[in-house]
N, C-alpha and C positions, 0 to 999 in steps of 0.2 A: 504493500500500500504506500502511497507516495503521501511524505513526510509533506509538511507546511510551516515553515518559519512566518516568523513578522519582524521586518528589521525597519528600524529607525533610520533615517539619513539617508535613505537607498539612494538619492537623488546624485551625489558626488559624492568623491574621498570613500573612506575606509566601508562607511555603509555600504553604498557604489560594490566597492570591489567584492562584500560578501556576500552580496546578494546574486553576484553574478557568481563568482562559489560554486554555492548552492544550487542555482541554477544549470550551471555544467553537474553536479553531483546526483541531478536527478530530482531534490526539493522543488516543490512548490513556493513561492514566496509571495506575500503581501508585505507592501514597502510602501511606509510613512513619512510623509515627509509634504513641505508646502511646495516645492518647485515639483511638478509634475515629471515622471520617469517611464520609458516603454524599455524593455529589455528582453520583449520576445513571448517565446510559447511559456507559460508557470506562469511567469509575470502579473501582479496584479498591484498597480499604483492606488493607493489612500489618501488622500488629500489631507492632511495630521497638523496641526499648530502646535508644537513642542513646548510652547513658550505657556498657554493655554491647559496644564495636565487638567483641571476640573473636566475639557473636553474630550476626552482619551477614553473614560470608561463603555462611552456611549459609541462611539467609533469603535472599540473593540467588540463591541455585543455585537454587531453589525458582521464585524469576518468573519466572525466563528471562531471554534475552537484552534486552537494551535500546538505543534508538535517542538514548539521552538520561539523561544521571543530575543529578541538581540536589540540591544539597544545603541546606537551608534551616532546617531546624532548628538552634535554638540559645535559648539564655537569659544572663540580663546580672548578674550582683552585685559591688556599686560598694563603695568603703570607698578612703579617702585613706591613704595611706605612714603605717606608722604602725599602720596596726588593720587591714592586708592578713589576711586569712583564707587559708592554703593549701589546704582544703579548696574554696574556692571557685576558686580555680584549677586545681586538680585535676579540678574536675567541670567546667570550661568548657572546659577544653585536650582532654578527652574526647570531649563531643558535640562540638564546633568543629572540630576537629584527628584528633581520632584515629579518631572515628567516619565524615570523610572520606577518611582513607587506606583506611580498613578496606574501605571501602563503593567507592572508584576500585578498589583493586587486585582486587577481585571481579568488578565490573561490565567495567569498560574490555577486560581480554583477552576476551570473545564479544564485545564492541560492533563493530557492520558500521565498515567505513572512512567518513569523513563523519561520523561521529558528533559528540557534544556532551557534556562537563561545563562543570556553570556551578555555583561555589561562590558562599554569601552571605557574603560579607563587613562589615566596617562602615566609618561613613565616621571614628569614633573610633580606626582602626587604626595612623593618625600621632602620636596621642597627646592625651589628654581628662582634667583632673583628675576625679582621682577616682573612673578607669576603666582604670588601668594595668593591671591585670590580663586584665578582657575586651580591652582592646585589643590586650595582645600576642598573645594567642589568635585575635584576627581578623586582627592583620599575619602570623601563621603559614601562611595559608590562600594570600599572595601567593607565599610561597615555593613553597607545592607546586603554586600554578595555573602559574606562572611556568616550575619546571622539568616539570610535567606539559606543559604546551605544548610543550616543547621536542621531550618524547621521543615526543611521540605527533602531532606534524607530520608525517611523513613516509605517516601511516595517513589525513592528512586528519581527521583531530578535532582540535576546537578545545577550550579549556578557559580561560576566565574567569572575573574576579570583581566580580560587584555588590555595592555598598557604600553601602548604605541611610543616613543621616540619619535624627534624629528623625522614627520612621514613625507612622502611627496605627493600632497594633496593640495586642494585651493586654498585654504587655511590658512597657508605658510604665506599666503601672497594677503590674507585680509589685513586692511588698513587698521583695523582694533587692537594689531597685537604690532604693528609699527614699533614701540618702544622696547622690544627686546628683539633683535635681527636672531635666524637661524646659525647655530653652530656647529659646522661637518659634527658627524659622530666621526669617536675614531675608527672606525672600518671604511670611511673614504667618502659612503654614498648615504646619503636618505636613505629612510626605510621604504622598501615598497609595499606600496597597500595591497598586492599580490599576496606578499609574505603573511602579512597579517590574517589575511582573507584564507589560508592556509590553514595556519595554527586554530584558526576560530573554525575551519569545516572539518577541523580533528574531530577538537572539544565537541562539537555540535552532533558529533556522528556516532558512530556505535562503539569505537573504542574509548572514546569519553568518558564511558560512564563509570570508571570510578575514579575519576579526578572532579574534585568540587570543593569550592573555596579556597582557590587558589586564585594566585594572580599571576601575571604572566608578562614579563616585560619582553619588548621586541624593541630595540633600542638603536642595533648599529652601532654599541658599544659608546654610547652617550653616555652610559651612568657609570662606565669603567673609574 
C-alpha cells in the first residue's frame, strides 16, 4: 500500500528536495506551503499559512490521514544582542514551533502505529553569533521531538530531528539574514538538500524505525 507523507515547505529548499525523495521512493505526498508547487504523479499541493498554526488543524482534517508528517518549513532573521527585533522572533517561534505543534497534534492521533514525524531542525541550534534568536527557535523543536518520542513509542512512531548546516537553498540569498554572511563549512561545499532529503527518506522508511529522538546534524563539517 503506498505510504502518504505531508511535508511543510514542499515549495523550495530542503522541503522541495524531500518531497521529491519520496516521491522517487514511491510515497504519496501532500505539500504545504503558500507558494503553490506541481511535482508530478503522488503530488498533491495544500495551500498552508505557517505563520497562521490556529489554521492547520482544519487543513489537516481535510487530507486525511497520514503515514508520515515532516515539517520543513521555516525562514532565518539574524541581528547580534543588541538590535534583536521581537517581531522577528515572534514570526520564527511561529512557523518553527508552533506551526509544528499545531500541525503533530492534528496529524499524529489518525496516524497508523509505525508511523513517522521528522522535524527540520538547525545545526545553529547550540548557539551561532548572530543567530540567537533563530537558534533558540530550532533548539525548541528538540524538546518537542524528544518528549514526542517519548509518548508516542509505545504506538511504534518514531519522531526526529534533522539539523541542516549551511545548505544550498534560497534562504542563504534572503535579505533577513543579510547580517550574518554564509561560512564554507570545512568540507569545501554547502550542504546539498539532496543529502538531506536522503538521511530524512532513511528515517522516514522502514529501517527507521528504531531510531527516535534523535537529532541528526548534516553540516559539511561547520560544527567541526
Amino acid at each position: 500500500m503506498t505510504k502518504h507523507a505531508i511535508v511543510t515547505g514542499s515549495s523550495s529548499g530542503i522541503g522541495k528536495a524531500i518531497a521529491e525523495r519520496l516521491l522517487a521512493d514511491g510515497w504519496r505526498v501532500t505539500g504545504l506551503s503558500r507558494t503553490e508547487s506541481s511535482m508530478g504523479e503522488g503530488f498533491r499541493w495544500q495551500q498552508a499559512d505557517l505563520s497562521e498554526p490556529e489554521s492547520l488543524a482544519s487543513i489537516v482534517e481535510a487530507i486525511g490521514p497520514a503515514d508520515a508528517l515532516v515539517h520543513a518549513a521555516g525562514f532565518q532573521r539574524t541581528a547580534p544582542l543588541g538590535e534583536l527585533d521581537p517581531a522577528a522572533l515572534a514570526g520564527m517561534f511561529t512557523v518553527h514551533v508552533a506551526a509544528a505543534s499545531a500541525l503533530a497534534n492534528a496529524v499524529v492521533p489518525s496516524m497508523p502505529d509505525g508511523g513517522r514525524v521528522l522535524l527540520l531542525g538547525s545545526r545553529t541550534s547550540t548557539g551561532s553569533p548572530g543567530k540567537s534568536q533563530y537558534a533558540a527557535t530550532k533548539a525548541a523543536l528538540m524538546g518537542l521531538g524528544r518528549t514526542w518520542a517519548q509518548e508516542l513509542a509505545p504506538r511504534g512512531i518514531t519522531v526526529n530531528v534533522l539539523s541542516p548546516g549551511p545548505t544550498d537553498t534560497p534562504m542563504l540569498n534572503d535579505p533577513g539574514r543579510a547580517a550574518t554572511p554564509v561560512r564554507m563549512p570545512a568540507l569545501g561545499a554547502l550542504v546539498d538538500p539532496e543529502d538531506v532529503a536522503a538521511l530524512a527518506a532513511f528515517l522516514l522508511g522502514p529501517h527507521g524505525k528504531s531510531i527516535t529522538g534523535q537529532n541528526y546534524v548534516i553540516c559539511g563539517g561547520a560544527s567541526l
